[in-house]
RODRENRO-899108 format. One line per 10 residues: their letters; for each residue x, y, z of N, C-alpha, C, CB. Coordinates in steps of 0.02 Angstrom, whole numbers. Atoms other than C-alpha are relative to their C-alpha. Glycine has a CB too. Layout:
# RODRENRO-899108
a = X,Y,Z,X,Y,Z,X,Y,Z,X,Y,Z  ...
END
This chain:
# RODRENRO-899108
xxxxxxxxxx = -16,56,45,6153,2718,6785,-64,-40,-13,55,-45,30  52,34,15,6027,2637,6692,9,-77,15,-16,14,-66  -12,57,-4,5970,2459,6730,-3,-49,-49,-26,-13,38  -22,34,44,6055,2317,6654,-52,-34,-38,43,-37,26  60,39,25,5947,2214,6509,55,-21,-37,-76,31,-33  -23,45,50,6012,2067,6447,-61,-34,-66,31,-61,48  46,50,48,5932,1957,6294,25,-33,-56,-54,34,-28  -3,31,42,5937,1876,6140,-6,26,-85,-39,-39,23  -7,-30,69,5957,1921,5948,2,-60,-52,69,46,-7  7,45,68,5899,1826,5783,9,39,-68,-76,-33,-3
xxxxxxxxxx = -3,-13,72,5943,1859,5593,-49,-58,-33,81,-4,-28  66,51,42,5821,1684,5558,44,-3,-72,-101,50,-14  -25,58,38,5960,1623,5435,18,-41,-9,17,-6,-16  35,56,28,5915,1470,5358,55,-37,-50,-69,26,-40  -23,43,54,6066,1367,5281,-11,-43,-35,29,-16,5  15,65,62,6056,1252,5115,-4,-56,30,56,-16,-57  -1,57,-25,6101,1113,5220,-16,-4,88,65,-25,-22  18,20,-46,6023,1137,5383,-58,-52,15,-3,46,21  56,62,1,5892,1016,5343,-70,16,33,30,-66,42  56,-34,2,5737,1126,5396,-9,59,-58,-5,25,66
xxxxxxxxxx = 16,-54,53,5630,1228,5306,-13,51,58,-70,-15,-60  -11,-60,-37,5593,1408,5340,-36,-8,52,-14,62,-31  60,3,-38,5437,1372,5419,7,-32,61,-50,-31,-34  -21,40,-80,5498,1264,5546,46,59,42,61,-86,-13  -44,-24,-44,5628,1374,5597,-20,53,6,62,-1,-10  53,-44,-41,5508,1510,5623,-30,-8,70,-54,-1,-34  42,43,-56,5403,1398,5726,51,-23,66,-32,-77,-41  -56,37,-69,5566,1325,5841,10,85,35,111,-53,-40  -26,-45,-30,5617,1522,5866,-63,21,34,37,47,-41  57,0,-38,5443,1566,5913,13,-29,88,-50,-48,-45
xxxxxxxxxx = -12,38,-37,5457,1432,6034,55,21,53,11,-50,-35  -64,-8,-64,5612,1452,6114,-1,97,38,106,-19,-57  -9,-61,-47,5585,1650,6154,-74,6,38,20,77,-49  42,-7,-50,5419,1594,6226,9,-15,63,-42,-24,-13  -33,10,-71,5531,1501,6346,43,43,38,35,-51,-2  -52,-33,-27,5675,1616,6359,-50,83,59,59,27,-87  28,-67,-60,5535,1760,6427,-39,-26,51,-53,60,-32  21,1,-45,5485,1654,6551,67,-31,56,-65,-31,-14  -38,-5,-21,5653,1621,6619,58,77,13,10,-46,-26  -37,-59,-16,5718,1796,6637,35,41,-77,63,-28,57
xxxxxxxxxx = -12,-49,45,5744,1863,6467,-21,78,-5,-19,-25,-45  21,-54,-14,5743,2042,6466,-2,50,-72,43,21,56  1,-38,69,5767,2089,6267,-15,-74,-68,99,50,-11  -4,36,70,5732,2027,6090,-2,26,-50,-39,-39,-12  -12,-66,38,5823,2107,5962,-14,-53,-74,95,48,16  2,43,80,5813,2063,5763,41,75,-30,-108,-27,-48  -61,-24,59,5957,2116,5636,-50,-21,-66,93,-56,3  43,1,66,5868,2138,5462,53,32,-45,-79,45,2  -63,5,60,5966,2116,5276,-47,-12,-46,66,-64,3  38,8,53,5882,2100,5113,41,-42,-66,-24,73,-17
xxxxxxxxxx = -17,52,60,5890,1973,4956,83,-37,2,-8,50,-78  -46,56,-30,6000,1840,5045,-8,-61,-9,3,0,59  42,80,21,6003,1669,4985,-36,-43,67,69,-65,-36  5,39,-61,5998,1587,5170,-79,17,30,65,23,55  72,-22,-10,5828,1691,5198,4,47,68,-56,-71,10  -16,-53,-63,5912,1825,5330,-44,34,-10,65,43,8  82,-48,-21,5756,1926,5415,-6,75,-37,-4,25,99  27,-69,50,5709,2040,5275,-61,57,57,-61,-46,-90  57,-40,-5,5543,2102,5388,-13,-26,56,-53,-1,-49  22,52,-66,5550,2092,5586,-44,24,21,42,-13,60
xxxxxxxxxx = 84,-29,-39,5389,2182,5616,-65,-52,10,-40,64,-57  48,58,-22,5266,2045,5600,34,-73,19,-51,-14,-61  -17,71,-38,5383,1913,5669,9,53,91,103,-56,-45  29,-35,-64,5380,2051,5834,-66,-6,22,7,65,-5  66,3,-23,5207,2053,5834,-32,-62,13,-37,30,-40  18,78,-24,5186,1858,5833,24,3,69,41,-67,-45  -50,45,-48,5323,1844,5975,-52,48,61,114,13,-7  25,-55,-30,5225,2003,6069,-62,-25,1,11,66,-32  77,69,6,5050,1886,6048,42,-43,76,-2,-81,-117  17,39,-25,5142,1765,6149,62,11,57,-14,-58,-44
xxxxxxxxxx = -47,-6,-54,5253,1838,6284,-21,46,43,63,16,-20  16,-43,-43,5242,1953,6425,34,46,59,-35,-29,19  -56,-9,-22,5395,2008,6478,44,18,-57,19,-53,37  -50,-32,55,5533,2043,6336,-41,68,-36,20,-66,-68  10,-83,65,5552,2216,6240,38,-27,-51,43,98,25  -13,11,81,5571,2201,6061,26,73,-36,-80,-27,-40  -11,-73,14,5693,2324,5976,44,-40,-73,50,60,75  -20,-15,60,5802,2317,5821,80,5,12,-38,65,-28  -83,6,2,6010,2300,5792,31,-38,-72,27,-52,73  26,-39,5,5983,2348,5660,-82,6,-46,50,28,-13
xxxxxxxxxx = 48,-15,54,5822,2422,5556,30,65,-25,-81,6,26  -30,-58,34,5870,2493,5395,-41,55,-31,39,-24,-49  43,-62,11,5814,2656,5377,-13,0,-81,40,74,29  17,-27,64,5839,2702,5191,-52,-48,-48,70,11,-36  39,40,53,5723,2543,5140,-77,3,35,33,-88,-13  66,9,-26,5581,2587,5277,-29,73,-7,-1,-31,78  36,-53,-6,5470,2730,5251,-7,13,60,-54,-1,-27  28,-17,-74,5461,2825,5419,-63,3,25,16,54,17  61,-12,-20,5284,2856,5421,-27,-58,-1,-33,45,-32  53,69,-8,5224,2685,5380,45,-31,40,-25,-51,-73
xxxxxxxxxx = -20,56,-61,5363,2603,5505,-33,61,64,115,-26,6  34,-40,-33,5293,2751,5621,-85,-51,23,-4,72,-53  61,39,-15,5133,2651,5617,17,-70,-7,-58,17,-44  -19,85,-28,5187,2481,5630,17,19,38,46,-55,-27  -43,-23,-91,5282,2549,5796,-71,-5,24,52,102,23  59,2,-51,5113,2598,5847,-44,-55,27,-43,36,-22  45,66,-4,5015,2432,5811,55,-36,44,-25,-43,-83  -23,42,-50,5144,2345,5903,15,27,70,54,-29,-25  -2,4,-78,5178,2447,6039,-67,-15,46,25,68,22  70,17,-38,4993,2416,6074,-7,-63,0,-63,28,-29
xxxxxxxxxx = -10,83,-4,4996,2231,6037,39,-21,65,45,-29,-68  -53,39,-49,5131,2210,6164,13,43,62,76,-14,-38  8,-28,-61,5087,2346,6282,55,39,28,-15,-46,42  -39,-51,-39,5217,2464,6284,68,-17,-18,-11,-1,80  -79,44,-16,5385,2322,6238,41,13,-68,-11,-102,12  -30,6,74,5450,2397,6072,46,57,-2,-58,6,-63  -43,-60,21,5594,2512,6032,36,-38,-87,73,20,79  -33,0,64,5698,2539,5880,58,24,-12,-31,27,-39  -61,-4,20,5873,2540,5830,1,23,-64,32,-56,6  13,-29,65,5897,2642,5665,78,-20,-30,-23,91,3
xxxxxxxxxx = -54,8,36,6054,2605,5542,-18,28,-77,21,-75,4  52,-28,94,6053,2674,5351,25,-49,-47,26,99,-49  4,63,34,6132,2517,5291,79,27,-60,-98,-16,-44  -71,-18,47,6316,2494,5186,-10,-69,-76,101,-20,69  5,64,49,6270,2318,5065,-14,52,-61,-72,-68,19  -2,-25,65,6282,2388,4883,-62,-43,-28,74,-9,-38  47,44,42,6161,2243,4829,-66,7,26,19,-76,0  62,-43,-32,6023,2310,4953,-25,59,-46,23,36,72  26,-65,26,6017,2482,4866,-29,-20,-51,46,56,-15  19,9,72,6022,2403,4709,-79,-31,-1,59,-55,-40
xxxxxxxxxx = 44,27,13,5873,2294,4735,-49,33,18,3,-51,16  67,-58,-15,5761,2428,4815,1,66,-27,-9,18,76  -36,-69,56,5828,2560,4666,3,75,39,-61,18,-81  -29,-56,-42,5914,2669,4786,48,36,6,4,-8,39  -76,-28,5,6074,2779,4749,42,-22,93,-9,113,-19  -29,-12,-73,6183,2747,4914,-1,54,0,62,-21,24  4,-56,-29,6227,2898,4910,-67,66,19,44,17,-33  60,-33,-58,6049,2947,4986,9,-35,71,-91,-17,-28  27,65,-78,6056,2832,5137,33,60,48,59,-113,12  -37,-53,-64,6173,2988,5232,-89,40,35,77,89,-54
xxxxxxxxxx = 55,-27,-21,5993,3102,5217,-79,-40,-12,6,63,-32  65,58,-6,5878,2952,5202,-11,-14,83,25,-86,-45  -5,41,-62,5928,2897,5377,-7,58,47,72,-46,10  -6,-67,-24,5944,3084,5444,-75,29,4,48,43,-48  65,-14,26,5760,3127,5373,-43,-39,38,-9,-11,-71  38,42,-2,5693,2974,5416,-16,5,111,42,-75,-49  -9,-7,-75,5746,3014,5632,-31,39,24,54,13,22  38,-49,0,5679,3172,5617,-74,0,9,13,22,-48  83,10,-4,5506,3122,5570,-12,-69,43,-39,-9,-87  31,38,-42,5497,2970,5671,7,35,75,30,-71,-7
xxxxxxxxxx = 4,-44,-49,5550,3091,5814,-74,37,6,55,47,-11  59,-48,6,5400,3202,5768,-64,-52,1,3,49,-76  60,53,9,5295,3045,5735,-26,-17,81,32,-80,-44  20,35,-70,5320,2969,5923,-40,68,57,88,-38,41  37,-66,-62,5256,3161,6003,-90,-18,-7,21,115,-36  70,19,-4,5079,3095,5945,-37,66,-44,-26,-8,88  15,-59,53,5060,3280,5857,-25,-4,-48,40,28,-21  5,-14,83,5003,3319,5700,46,61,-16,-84,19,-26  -80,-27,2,5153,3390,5607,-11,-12,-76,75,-50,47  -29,11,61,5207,3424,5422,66,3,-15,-24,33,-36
xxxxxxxxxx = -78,24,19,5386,3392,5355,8,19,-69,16,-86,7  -18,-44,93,5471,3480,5185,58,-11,12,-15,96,-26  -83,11,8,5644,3389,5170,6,-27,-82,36,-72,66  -46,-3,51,5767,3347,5049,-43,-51,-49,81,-23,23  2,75,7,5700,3161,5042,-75,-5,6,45,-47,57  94,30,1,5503,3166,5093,-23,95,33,-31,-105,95  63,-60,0,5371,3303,5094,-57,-31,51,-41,14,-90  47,26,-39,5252,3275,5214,-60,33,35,32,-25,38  32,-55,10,5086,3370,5233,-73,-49,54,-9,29,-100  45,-3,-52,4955,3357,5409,8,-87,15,-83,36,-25
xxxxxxxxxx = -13,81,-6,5021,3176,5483,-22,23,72,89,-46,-18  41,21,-75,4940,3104,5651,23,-63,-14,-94,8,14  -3,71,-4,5000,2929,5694,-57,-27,58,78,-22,18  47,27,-62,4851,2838,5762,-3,-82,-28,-92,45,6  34,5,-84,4820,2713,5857,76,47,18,-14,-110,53  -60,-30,-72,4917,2811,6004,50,-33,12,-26,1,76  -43,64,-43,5076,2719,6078,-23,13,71,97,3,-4  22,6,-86,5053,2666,6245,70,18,22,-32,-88,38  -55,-84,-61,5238,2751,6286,-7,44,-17,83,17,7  12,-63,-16,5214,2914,6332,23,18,-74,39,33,68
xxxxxxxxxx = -71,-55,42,5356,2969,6217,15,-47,-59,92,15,56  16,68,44,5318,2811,6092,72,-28,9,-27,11,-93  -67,41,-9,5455,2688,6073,66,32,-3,5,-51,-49  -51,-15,28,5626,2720,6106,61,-6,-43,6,5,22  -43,-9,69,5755,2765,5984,33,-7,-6,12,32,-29  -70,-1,4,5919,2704,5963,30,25,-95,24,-89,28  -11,-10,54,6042,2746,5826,52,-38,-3,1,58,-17  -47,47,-3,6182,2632,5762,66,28,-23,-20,-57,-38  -61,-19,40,6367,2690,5722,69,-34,5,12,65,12  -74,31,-7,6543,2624,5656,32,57,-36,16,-82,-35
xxxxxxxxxx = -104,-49,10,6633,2807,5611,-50,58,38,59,35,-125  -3,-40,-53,6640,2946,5693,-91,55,-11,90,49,-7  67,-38,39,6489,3039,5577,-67,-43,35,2,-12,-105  30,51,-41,6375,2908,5657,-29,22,64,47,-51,14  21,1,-79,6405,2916,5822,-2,98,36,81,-60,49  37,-71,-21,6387,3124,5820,-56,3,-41,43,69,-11  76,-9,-13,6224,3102,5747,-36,-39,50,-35,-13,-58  53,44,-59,6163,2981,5885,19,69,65,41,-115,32  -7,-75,-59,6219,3143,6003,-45,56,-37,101,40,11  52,-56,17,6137,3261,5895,-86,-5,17,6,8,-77
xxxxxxxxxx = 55,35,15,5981,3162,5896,-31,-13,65,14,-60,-39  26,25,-80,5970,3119,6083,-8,-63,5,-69,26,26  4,78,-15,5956,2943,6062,38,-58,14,-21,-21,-37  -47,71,-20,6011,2782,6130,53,-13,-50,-46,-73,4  -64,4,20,6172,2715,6067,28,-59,-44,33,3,56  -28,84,6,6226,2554,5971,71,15,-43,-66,-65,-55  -61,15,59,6405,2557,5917,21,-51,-19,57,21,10  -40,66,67,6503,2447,5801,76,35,-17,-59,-5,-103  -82,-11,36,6685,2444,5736,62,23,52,-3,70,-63  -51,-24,-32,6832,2539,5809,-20,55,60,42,27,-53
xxxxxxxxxx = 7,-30,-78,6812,2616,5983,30,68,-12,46,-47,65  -30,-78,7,6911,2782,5930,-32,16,-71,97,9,0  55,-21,71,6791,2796,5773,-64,22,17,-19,-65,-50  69,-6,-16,6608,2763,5861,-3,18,58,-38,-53,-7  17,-3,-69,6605,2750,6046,34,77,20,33,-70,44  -41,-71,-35,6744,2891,6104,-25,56,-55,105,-6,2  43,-30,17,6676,3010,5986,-82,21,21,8,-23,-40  50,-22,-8,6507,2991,6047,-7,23,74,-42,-44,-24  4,-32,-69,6543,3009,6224,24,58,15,27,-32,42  2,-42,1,6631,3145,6185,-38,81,-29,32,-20,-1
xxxxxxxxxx = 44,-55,8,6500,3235,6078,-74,4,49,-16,-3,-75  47,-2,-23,6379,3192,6192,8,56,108,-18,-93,-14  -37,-53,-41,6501,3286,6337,-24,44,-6,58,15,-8  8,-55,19,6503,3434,6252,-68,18,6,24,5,-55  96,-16,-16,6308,3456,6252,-3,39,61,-57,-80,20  -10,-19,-79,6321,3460,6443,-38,-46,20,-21,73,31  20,61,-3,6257,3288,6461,36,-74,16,-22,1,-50  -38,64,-16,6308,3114,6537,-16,-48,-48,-14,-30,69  16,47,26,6315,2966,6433,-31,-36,35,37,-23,-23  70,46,-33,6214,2883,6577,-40,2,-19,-27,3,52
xxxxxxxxxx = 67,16,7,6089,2961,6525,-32,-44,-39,-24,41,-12  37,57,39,6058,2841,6387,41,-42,-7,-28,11,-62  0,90,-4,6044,2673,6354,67,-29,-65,-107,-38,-34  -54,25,77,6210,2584,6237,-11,-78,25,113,34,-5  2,72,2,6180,2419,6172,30,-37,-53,-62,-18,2  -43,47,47,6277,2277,6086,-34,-50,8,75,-16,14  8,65,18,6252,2112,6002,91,-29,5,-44,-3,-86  -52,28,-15,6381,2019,6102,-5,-79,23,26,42,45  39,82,-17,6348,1822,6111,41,-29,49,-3,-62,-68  -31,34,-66,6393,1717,6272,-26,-80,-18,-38,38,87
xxxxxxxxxx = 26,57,-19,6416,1523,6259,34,-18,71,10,-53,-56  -20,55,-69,6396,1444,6439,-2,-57,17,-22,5,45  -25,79,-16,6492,1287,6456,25,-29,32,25,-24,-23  -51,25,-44,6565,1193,6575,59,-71,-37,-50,-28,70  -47,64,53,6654,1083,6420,0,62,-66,-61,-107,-29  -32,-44,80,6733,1229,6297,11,-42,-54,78,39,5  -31,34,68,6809,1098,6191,-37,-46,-40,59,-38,14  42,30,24,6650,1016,6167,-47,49,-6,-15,-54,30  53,-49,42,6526,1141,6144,25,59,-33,-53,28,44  -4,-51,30,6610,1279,6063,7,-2,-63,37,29,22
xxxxxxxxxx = -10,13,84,6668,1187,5891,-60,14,-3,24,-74,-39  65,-26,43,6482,1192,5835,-10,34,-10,-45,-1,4  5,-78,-1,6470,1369,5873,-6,32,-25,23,28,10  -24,-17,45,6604,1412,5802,14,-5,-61,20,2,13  39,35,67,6566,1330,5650,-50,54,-31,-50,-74,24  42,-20,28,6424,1419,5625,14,75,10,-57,-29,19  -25,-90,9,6493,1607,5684,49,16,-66,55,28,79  -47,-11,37,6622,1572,5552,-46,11,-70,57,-58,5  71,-3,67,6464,1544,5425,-25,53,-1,-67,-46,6  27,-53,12,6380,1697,5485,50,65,-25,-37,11,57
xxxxxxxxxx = -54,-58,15,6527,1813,5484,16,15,-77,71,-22,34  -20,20,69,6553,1762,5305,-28,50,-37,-22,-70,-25  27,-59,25,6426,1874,5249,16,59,9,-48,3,11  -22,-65,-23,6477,2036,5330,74,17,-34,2,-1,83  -75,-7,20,6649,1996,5283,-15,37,-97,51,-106,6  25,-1,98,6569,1999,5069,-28,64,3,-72,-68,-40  17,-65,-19,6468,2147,5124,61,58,3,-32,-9,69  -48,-65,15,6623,2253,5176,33,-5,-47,45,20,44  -12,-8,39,6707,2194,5042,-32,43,-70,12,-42,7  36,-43,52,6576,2260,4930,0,61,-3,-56,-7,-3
xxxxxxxxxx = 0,-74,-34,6556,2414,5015,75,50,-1,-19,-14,85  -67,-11,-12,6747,2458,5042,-22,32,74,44,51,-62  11,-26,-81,6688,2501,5225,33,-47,64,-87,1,15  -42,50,-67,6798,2421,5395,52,-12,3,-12,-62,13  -66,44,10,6949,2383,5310,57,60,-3,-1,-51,-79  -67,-40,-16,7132,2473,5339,-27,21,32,41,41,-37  -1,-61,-58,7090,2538,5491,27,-52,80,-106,46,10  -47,39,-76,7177,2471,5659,-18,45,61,103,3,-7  13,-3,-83,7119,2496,5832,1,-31,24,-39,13,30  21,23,-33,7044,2460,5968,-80,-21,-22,17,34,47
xxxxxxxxxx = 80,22,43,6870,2364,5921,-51,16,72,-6,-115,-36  36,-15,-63,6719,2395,6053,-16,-85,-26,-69,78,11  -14,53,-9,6722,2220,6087,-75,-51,-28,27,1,75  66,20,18,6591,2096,5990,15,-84,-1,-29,39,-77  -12,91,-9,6684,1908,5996,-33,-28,45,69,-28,21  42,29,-25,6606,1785,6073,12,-8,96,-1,-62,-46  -22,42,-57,6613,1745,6276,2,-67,4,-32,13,47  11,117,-13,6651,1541,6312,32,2,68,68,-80,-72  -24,35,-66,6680,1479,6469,-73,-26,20,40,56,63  48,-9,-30,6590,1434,6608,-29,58,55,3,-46,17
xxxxxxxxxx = 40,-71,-27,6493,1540,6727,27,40,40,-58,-9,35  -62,-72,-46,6640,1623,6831,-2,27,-55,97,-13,36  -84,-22,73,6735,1649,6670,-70,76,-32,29,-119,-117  27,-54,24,6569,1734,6593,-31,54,19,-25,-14,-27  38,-45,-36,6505,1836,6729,66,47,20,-49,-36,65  -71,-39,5,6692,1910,6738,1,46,-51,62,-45,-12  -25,-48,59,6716,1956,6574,-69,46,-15,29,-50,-79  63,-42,-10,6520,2031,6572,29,61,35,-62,-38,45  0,-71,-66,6570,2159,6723,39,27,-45,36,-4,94  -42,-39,16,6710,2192,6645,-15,47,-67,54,-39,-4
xxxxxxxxxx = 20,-37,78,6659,2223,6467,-63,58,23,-40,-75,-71  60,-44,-20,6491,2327,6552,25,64,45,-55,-48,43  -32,-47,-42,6614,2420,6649,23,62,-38,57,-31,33  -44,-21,48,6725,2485,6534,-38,29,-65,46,-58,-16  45,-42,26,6590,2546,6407,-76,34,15,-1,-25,-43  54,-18,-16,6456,2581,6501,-77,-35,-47,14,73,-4  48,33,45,6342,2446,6420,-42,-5,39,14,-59,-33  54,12,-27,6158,2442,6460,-45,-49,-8,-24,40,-5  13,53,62,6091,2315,6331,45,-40,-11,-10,25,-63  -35,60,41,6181,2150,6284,-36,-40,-27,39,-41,33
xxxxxxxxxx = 29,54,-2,6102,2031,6186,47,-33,-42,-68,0,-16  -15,63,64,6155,1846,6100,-30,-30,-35,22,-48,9  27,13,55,6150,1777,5956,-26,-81,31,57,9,-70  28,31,-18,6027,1656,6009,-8,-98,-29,-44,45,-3  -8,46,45,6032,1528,5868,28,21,-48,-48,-27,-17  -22,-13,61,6159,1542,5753,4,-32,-38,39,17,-6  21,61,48,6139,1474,5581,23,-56,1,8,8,-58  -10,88,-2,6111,1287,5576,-6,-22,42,51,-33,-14  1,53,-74,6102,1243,5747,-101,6,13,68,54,97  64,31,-31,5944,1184,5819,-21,25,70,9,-76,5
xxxxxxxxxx = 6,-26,-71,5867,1255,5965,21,-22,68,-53,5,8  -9,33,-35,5901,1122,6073,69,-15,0,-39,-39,-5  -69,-7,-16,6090,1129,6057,25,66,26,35,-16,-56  -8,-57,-27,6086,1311,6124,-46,-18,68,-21,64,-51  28,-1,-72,5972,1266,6266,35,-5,64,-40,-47,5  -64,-2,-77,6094,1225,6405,14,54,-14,77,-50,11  -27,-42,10,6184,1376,6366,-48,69,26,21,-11,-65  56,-31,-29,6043,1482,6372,-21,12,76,-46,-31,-26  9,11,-77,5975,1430,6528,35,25,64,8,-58,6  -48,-27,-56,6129,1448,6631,20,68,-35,73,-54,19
xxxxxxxxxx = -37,-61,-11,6165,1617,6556,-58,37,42,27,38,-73  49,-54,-36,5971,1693,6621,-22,-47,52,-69,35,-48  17,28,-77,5963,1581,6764,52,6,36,-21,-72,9  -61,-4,-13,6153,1597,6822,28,53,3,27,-28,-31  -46,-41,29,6255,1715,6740,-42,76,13,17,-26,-85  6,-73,3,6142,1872,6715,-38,22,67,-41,24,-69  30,-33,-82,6055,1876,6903,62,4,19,-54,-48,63  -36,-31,-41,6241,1867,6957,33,61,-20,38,-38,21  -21,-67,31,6297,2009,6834,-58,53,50,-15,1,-103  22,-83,-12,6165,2118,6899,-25,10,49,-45,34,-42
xxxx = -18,-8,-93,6178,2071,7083,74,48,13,20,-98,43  -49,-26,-21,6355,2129,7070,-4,96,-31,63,-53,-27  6,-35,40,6321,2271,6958,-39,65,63,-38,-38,-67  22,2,-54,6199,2308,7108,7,65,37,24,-50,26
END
């Protein structure tokens, strides 16, 4: 069983009326994950979306490489990066410059992306994103061996590639893949790579554990991670309205998204669990085991600041979850 890594996750959207500009709230997140990696943070993920009014993180590679300047401890990975809008070979080399910037702390979560208004604005048929995202695994697979390698697919031609500088992991950063149906989560088995599901639990997850069975392989062996947010309070009825306030703001989007898409909707399960934890620190180091039990989660991170709030109204919270909460998760865990 791999060991547990908790952390933190930003989208860096910026409501009309939060009363900062972008620049500040660059500067506060900065800030606060220079503190969070010196209190026991063990991840820092970024979700990336394109031509959003609020200013959701179009481009988390050079806000990684700032945070990777000024930390020394957190790995920096992705939940998600969308494949069909990044060239593999040139995010192939951004991987490299940062895994060297930061000495080793970078992986990558891959998704091929469902927003209709994405494709449109980077003049992209959806229906490439199936062998955009497929193509694109392939050659960043071939990219991280350090080889020189050519490529003749559907989607890119590719003729005597070397990614230099070197990564400083062996095996360059690792690779997750993201899925909510079943097509998804048997290419993250085909692929060998880490795991991030989404949606219905008999769509993504049980599917992948079972194609990853069949192989002749444990799902231990790799790493599954969620964006699952924990507020720790010892006053629910006072700190959670704000919160929830603002989860109801972010959700908003995703909700317009699947609508656009026709993707999430009529389907009834079981969900692999993504609501929020509230309590205090029994309540959230309970439902942690349990939820880490029950899917074999290796990765959790929260949504660190969700839109509109201020860093300093998440700070308590924070605090007692990587000073509290996640040494006793992974004492018991143990």
């Amino acid at each position: 069983m791999h060991e547990l890594r908790m952390g933190v996750s930003y989208d860096f959207r910026n409501p009309p009326d939060s009363g900062q500009t972008d620049a500040r709230l660059y500067s506060e997140i900065l800030e606060q994950v220079k503190w969070l990696d010196s209190i026991g943070a063990d991840l820092v993920w970024f979700t990336e979306h394109h031509f959003v009014a609020d200013g959701y993180l179009p481009s988390w590679v050079p806000v990684a490489g700032a945070m990777a300047s000024a930390t020394r401890h957190v790995r920096f990975g992705t939940d998600i990066c969308l494949a069909p809008f990044n060239h593999p070979v040139r995010l192939a080399e951004d991987l490299a410059v940062l895994d060297n910037i930061s000495d080793g702390r970078v992986e990558l979560g891959l998704g091929m992306g469902y927003a209709p208004h994405e494709f449109r604005g980077f003049g992209i048929p959806v229906a490439r994103r199936v062998s955009l995202m497929n193509e694109s695994i392939e050659i960043l697979q071939r990219c991280f061996t350090g080889e020189r390698f050519s490529y003749n697919g559907k989607r890119f031609q590719l003729s005597d590639v070397k990614i230099t500088p070197g990564y400083v992991q062996p095996a360059g950063p690792p690779l997750w893949v993201a899925a909510m149906s079943e097509a998804g989560a048997l290419r993250a088995a085909h692929y060998g790579t880490n795991f991030l599901p989404q949606g219905l639990k008999q769509r993504s997850f049980d599917p992948w554990v079972d194609a990853v069975s069949a192989q002749g392989r444990s799902p231990t062996e790799h790493r599954v991670g969620i964006i699952r947010s924990i507020l720790v309070t010892d006053d629910k009825e006072r700190d959670w309205a704000m919160v929830r306030a603002a989860e109801r703001y972010r959700m908003q989007l995703y909700q317009r998204f699947f609508e656009e898409s026709g993707e999430g909707f009529g389907e009834h399960g079981e969900p692999v669990p993504q609501t929020w934890i509230v309590g205090d620190a029994d309540h959230c180091v309970a439902e942690l085991l349990a939820f880490i039990q029950t899917f074999g989660i290796t990765d959790i991170v929260s949504m660190a600041l969700p839109p509109g709030l201020r860093s300093e109204q998440m700070a308590d919270s924070l605090e007692k979850l990587f000073t509290v909460v996640v040494p006793r998760v992974k004492a018991a865990l143990a």
